[in-house]
KOLVEXDREN-435176 format. One record per residue (C-alpha): residue number from 1; residue in three letters; x, y, z. Coordinates in steps of 0.5 Angstrom, whole numbers, plus 500, padded with zeros to 3 digits. Layout:
REM KOLVEXDREN-435176
NUM|ALA|X|Y|Z;
...
//
This chain:
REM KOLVEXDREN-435176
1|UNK|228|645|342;
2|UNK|222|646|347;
3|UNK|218|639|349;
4|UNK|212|639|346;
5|UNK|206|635|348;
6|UNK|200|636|344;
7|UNK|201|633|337;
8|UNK|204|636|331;
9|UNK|201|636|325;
10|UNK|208|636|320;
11|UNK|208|638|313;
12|UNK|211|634|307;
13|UNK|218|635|307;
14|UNK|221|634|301;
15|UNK|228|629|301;
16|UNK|233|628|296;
17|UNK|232|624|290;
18|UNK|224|625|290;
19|UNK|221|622|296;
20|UNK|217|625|301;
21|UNK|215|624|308;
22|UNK|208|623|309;
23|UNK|203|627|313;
24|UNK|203|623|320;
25|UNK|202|625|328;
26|UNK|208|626|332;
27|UNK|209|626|340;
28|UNK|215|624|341;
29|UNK|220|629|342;
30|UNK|226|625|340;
31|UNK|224|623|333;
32|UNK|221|631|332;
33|UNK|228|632|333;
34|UNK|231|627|328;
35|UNK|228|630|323;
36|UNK|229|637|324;
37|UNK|237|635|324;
38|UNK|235|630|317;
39|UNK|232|637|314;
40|UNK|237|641|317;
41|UNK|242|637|313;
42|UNK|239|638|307;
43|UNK|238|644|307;
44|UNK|246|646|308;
45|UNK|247|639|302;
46|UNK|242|642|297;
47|UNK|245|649|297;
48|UNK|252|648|295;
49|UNK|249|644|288;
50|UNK|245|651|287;
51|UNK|249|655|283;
52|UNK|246|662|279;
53|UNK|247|661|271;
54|UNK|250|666|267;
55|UNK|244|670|262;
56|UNK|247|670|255;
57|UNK|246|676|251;
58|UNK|248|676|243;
59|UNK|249|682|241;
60|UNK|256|684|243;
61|UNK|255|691|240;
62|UNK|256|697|246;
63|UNK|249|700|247;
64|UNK|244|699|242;
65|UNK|239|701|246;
66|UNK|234|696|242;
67|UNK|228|697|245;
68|UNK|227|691|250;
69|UNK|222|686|249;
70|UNK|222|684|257;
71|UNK|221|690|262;
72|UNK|220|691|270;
73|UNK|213|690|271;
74|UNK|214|690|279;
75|UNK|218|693|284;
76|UNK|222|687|286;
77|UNK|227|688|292;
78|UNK|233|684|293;
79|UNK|236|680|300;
80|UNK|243|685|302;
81|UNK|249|681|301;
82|UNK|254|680|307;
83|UNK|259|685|305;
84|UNK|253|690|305;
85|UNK|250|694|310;
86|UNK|244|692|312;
87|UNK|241|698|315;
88|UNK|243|702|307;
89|UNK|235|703|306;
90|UNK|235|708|313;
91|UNK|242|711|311;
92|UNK|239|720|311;
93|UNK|246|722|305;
94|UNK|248|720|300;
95|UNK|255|720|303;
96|UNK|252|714|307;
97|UNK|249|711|302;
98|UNK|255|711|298;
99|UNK|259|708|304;
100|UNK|253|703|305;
101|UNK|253|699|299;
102|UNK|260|700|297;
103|UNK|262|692|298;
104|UNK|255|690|295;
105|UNK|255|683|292;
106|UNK|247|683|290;
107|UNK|248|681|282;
108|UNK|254|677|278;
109|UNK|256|684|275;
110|UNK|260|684|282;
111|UNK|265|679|281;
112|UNK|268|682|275;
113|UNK|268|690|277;
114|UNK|275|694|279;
115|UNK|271|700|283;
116|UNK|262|701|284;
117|UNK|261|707|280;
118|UNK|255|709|284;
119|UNK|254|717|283;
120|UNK|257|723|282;
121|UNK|256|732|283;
122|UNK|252|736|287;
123|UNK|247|732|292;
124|UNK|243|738|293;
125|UNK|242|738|286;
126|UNK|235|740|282;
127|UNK|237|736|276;
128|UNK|239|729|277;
129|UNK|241|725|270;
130|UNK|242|718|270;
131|UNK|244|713|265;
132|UNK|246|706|264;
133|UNK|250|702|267;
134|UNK|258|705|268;
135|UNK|263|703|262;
136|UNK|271|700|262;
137|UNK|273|708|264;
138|UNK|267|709|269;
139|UNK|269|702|272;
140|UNK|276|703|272;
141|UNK|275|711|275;
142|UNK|269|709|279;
143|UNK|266|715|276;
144|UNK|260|716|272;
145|UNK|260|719|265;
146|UNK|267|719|264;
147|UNK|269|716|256;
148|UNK|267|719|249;
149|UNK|259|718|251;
150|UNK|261|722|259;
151|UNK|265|728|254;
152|UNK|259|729|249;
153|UNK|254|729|256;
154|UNK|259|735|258;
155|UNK|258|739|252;
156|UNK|251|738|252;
157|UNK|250|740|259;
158|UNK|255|746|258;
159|UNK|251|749|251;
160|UNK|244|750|256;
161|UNK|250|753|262;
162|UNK|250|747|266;
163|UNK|255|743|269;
164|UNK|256|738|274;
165|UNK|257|741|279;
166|UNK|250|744|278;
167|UNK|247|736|277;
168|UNK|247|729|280;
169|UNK|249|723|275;
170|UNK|248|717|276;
171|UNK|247|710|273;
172|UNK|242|704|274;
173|UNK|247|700|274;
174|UNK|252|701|279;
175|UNK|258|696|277;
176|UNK|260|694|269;
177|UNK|257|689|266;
178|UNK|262|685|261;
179|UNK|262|687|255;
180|UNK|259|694|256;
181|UNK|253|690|254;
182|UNK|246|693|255;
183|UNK|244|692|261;
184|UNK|237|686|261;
185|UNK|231|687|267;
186|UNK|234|682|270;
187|UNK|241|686|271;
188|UNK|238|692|274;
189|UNK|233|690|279;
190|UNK|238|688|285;
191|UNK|240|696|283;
192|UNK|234|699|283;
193|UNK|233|700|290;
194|UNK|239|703|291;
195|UNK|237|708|285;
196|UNK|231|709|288;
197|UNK|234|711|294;
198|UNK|239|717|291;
199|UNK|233|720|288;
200|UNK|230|720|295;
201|UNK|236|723|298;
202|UNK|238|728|292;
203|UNK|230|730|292;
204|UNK|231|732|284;
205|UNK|226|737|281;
206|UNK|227|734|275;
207|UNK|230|728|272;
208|UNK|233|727|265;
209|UNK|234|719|263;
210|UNK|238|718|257;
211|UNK|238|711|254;
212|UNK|232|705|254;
213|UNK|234|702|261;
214|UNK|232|708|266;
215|UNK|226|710|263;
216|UNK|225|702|263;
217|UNK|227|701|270;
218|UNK|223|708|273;
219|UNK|216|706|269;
220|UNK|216|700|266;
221|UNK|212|696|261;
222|UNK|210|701|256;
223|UNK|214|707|256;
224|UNK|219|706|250;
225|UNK|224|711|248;
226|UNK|223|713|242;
227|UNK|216|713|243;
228|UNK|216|717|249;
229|UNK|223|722|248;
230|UNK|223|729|250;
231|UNK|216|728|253;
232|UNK|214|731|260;
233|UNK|213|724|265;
234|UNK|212|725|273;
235|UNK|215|720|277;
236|UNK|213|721|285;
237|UNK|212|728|283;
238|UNK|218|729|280;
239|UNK|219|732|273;
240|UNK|222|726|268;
241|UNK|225|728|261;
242|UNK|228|722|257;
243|UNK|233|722|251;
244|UNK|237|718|248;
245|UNK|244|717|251;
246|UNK|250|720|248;
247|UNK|252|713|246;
248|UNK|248|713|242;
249|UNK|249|720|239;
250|UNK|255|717|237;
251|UNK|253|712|233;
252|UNK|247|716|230;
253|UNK|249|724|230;
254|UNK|243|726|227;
255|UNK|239|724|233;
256|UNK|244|730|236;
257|UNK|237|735|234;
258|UNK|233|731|238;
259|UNK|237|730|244;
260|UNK|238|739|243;
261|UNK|230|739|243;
262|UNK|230|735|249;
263|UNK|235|738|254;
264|UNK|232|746|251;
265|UNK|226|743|255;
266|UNK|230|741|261;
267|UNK|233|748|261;
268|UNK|226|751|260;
269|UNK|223|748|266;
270|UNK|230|749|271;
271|UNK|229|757|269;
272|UNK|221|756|271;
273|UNK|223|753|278;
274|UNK|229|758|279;
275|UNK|225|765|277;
276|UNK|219|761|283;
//
């Protein structure tokens, strides 16, 4: 520490128990470096009791897709963990990006995934399509839309002459959450840059979300799927079409006409581009 001659005003530190240093005037070195030692001490003390506490969710039917009461209101962006590649942010493929976050740690979700299901098709794509959150048979492939909803999603993209080859998939959230339960706003938003960040490199013309969270996830409060389904957003100037997820046709077959509408539309608005 360099030796400091004028006085220095120091904040009230905060100790254990409550109590407080008070406002003073210091000039001795010695006693400055006491307590930068007492707060350091502290510091590494206190850190040790804080511990992240689960969130608990009632419901543990897979994908309800019940309209979340709370929903992004801003774009919050987490710290990189250590087994992260801090410079992820400045990666210029999709490859790289993939590489870069392969050992991220940013949520609980982290601890108890086999593989990260980070995307999946052609990077050059025009039609991105994201999900959810990945599934037992996502975690265990690392794939995307790879169970019963990943088959449906399939022949969906097959009835309007898609494939995944001609698309780019991916999820909101890059690992499993336990109990394939929903994922909450305070899930996804670790995941949310990285997201943002494959929209950027993949540069899409045209978006297609399936389910409440990447809907929520992109436009936040006020944009609920089964208000806004099958209508034309902009996001960065980029087409979005949202829809229910395959999950939920599953369960629900008569919303199979709905989700037909929707990706007709897709398929209009791909032809336009094409014929451009």
């Amino acid at each position: 520490m360099q030796k400091i001659n004028n006085k220095i005003l120091l904040e009230s530190i905060k100790f254990a128990e409550g109590e407080f240093l008070p406002l003073q005037f210091i000039e001795k070195q010695e006693l400055i470096e006491e307590i930068v030692q007492k707060f350091d001490t502290l510091n590494n003390a206190q850190a040790e009791k804080i511990k992240l506490s689960d969130i608990e969710i009632d419901d543990d039917t897979l994908l309800h897709f019940d309209e979340p009461t709370e929903i992004i209101q801003e774009d919050i962006s987490p710290q990189v963990s250590e087994k992260t590649i801090s410079n992820w942010q400045e990666t210029t493929t999709i490859d790289e990006l993939n590489n870069s976050i392969s050992g991220c740690m940013l949520c609980k979700f982290g601890e108890t995934r086999t593989n990260i299901v980070f995307g999946d098709g052609n990077p050059n794509a025009e039609i991105m399509i994201i999900g959810e959150a990945p599934g037992k048979n996502e975690d265990q492939s690392g794939i995307p839309f790879v169970g019963d909803a990943g088959k449906l999603l399939d022949k969906i993209l097959e009835a309007i002459h898609l494939s995944r080859q001609d698309v780019y998939i991916a999820n909101v959230v890059k690992c499993r959450p336990p109990g394939n339960k929903t994922p909450t706003e305070v899930d996804f938003i670790p995941c949310l840059p990285y997201l943002k960040k494959q929209i950027e490199l993949i540069s899409p013309k045209i978006i297609l979300t399936l389910g409440a969270v990447p809907l929520l996830a992109l436009f936040g409060k006020g944009y609920q799927i089964t208000k806004v389904r099958g209508q034309e957003l902009k996001y960065n100037g980029i087409t979005v079409i949202p829809t229910f997820h395959p999950a939920y046709l599953l369960r629900n077959p008569n919303a199979k006409r709905d989700v037909w509408e929707d990706v007709q539309k897709l398929e209009k608005i791909y032809q336009n581009i094409k014929s451009k």
